[in-house]
N, C-alpha and C positions, 0 to 999 in steps of 0.2 A: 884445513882448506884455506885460500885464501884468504886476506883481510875481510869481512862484511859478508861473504857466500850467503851465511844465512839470515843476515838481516834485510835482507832484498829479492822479492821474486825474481825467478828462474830463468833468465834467459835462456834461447838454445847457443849461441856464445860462452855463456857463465858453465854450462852443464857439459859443453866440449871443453872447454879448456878446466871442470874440474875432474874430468874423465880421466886425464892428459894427468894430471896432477896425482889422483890417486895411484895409475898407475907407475908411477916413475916414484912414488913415496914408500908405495907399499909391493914390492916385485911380486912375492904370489900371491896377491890377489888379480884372479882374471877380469879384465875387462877389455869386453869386444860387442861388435852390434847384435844385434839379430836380425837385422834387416833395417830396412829405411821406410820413411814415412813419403806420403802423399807427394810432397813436394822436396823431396831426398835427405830430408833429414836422418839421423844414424838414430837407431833406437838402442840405446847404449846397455850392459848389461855389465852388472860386478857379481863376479864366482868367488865362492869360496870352495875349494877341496872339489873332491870327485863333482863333474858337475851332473852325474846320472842321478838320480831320484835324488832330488836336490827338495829341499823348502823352497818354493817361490813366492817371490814378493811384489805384487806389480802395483806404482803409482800411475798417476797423469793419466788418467784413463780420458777424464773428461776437463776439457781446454781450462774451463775456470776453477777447476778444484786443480789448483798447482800446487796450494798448500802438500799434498800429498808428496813431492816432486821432493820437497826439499826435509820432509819427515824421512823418506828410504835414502836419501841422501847423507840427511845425517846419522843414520843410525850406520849406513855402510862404514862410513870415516869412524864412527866408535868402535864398530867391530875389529874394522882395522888396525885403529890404533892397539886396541886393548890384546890383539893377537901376536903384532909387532915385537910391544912392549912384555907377555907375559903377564899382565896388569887382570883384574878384573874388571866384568862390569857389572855395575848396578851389584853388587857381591856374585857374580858367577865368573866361572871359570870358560873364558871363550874360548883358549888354546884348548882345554878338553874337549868342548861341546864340538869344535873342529875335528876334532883326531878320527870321531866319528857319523859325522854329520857333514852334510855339503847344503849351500845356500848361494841363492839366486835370486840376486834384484836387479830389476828393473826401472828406475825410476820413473818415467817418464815414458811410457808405451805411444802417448800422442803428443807430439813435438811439434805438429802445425798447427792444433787447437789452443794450445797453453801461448803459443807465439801471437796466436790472434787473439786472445782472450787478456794477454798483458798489454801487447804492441799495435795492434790495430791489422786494419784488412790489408796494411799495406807488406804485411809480413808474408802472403800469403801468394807474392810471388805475381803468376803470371795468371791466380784461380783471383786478385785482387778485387776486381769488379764483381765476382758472383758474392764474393765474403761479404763485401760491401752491403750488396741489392739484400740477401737474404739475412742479416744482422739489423739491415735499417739503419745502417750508419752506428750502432751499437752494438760494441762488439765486448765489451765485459763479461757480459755473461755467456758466452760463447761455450759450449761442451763436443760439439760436435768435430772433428778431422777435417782438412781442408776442402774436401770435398761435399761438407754438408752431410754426412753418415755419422751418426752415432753412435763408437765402436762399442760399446758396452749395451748395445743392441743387434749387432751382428754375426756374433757366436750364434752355431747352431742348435741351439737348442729351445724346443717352440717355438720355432720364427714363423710356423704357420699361426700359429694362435697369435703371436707378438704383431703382426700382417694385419690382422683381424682388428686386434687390440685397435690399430694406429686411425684405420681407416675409419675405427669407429669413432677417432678423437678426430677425424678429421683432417691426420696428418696424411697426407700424399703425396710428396717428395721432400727432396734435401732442405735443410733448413741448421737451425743456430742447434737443435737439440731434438732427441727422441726419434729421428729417421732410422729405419733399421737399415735403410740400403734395398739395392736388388737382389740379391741373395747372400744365402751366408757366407761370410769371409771373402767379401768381395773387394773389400778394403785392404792393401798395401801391412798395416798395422798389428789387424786381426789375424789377418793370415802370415805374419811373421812368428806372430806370437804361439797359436795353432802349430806349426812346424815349428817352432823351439819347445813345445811338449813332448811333440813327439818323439821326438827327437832322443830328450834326455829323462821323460818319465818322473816326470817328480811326484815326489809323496804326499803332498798337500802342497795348498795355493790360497794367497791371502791378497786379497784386491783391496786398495785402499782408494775409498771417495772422500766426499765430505758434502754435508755435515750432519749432524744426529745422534751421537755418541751411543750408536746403533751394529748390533752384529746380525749376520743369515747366515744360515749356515746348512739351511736344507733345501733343495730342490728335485722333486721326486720321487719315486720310488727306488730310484739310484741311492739315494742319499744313504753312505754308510753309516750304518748303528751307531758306530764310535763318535760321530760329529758332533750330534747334540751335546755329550759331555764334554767333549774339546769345548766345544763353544760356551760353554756355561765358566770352564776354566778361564778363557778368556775374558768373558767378562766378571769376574772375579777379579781377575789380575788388574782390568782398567776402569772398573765400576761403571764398563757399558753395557745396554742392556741389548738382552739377546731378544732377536720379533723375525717378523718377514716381512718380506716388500710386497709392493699392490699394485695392482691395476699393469701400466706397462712399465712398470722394472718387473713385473715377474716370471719375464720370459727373456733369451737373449743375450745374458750374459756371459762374463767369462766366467763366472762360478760358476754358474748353471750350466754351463759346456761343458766343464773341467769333468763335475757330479757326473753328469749323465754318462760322456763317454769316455771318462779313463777310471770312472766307479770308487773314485778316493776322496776324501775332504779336501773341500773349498770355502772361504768365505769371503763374506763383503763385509769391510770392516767403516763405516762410515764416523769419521774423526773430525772432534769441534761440535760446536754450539754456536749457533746464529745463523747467520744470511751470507750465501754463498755471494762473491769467494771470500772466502776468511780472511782476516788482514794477517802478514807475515809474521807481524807480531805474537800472533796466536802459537807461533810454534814451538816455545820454549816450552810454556806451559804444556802442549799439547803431548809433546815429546818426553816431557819428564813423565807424566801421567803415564804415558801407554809403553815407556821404554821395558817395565817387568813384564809385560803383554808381551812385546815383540820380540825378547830370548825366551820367555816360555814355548810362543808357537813355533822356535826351532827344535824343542826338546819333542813336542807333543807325537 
């Protein structure tokens, strides 16, 4: 990638022109949108091989965890290199794991939250004034789509109970974090993402937030058998530990979507320690630790 890519957060700039980059470096590797955000941003996507029952990998869910942005970012550019070149990584064989396997990431699912969570409300176009009013002038820790939704509350699955959950914290409308929206996949982002499952069917899906050095991996009575020991694998490989979420993350997500109505493994993989958002710095460390993690759950 260019000079510095990853010592600096994630512009939507830096993310199109390294879009632009991978693919003119690397020709089969696919990269195209899946759709655009709120305020038209491209929600960019790198394929590997067939891209039917692919492994999915989706970052930038939420505006101020971008750390994530630039973790599937860089692991796409190793893939790649290491596929190019013949080379291994981390000692495995990516040209094999290719021959058979297809992989799909996402970096960056929210591209107006992460914009306004680096860049301020003024990123946020002609929605400027509502970012503003509903941040307080503070927009750092911003998780939510330009529109004040949520999206890792807006899948459908429990949005009745999630409804319930909000109303009972008190939340009832848009805001900086935890809105689910008015219905599921009402949001631009969600429902791109939603129609790119369906689409191509993938075999598992790996969400990545931050922070907690935390995996989920069940939701349901969906939840297939096989997931708990994926997930134990996983954190094996990254010495995180495996729990569940509470209170309102435990309805609404896209793992929890994925679970219930395509009946295959999903998780939430929450990466880092400390207090969101992580500083960029965090990512080398963060990335060498979890990089056996991240070609094991293409194998799994």
């Amino acid at each position: 990638m260019f000079d510095g890519f990853y010592r600096q957060p994630p512009s939507y700039e830096n993310l199109r022109l390294a879009a632009q980059e991978l693919k003119q470096s690397y020709p089969f590797l696919k990269v195209f949108p899946i759709g655009k955000s709120v305020l038209g941003r491209s929600i960019y996507a790198f394929g590997f091989g067939n891209l039917r029952q692919n492994t999915l990998y989706v970052g930038g869910v939420h505006g101020m965890e971008w750390l994530t942005v630039l973790l599937l970012l860089r692991f796409t550019e190793a893939l790649a290199q290491a596929a190019a070149g013949g080379r291994p990584l981390a000692e495995v064989d990516v040209a094999r794991i290719l021959e058979s396997r297809s992989l799909v990431l996402i970096p960056c699912l929210n591209p107006d939250g992460v914009e306004i969570a680096l860049y301020g409300a003024g990123t946020a176009k002609h929605l400027c004034k509502f970012v503003d009013k509903m941040s307080a002038g503070e927009t750092g820790r911003w998780q939510a789509n330009a529109r004040g939704v949520d999206l890792n509350h807006n899948f459908d699955a429990g949005f009745a109970q999630l409804k319930r959950l909000e109303q009972a914290a008190g939340i009832t409308g848009p805001g900086p974090t935890r809105y689910g929206g008015v219905c599921p996949h009402s949001e631009p982002e969600t429902n791109a993402l939603v129609r790119f499952c369906a689409a191509t069917q993938p075999r598992q899906a790996y969400a990545f937030h931050s922070q907690g050095e935390e995996i989920y991996y069940r939701y349901g009575p969906c939840t297939p058998a096989r997931a708990q020991l994926m997930a134990q694998v996983l954190a094996c490989a990254s010495g995180y530990i495996v729990t569940e979420p509470e209170k309102l993350a435990s309805h609404g997500g896209f793992k929890d979507w994925f679970i219930e109505k395509l009946h295959r493994p999903a998780f939430t993989i929450e990466i880092g320690r400390g207090k969101n958002p992580l500083a960029v710095e965090e990512l080398e460390p963060i990335y060498a630790r979890l990089l056996e993690m991240l070609l094991i759950s293409a194998l799994l």
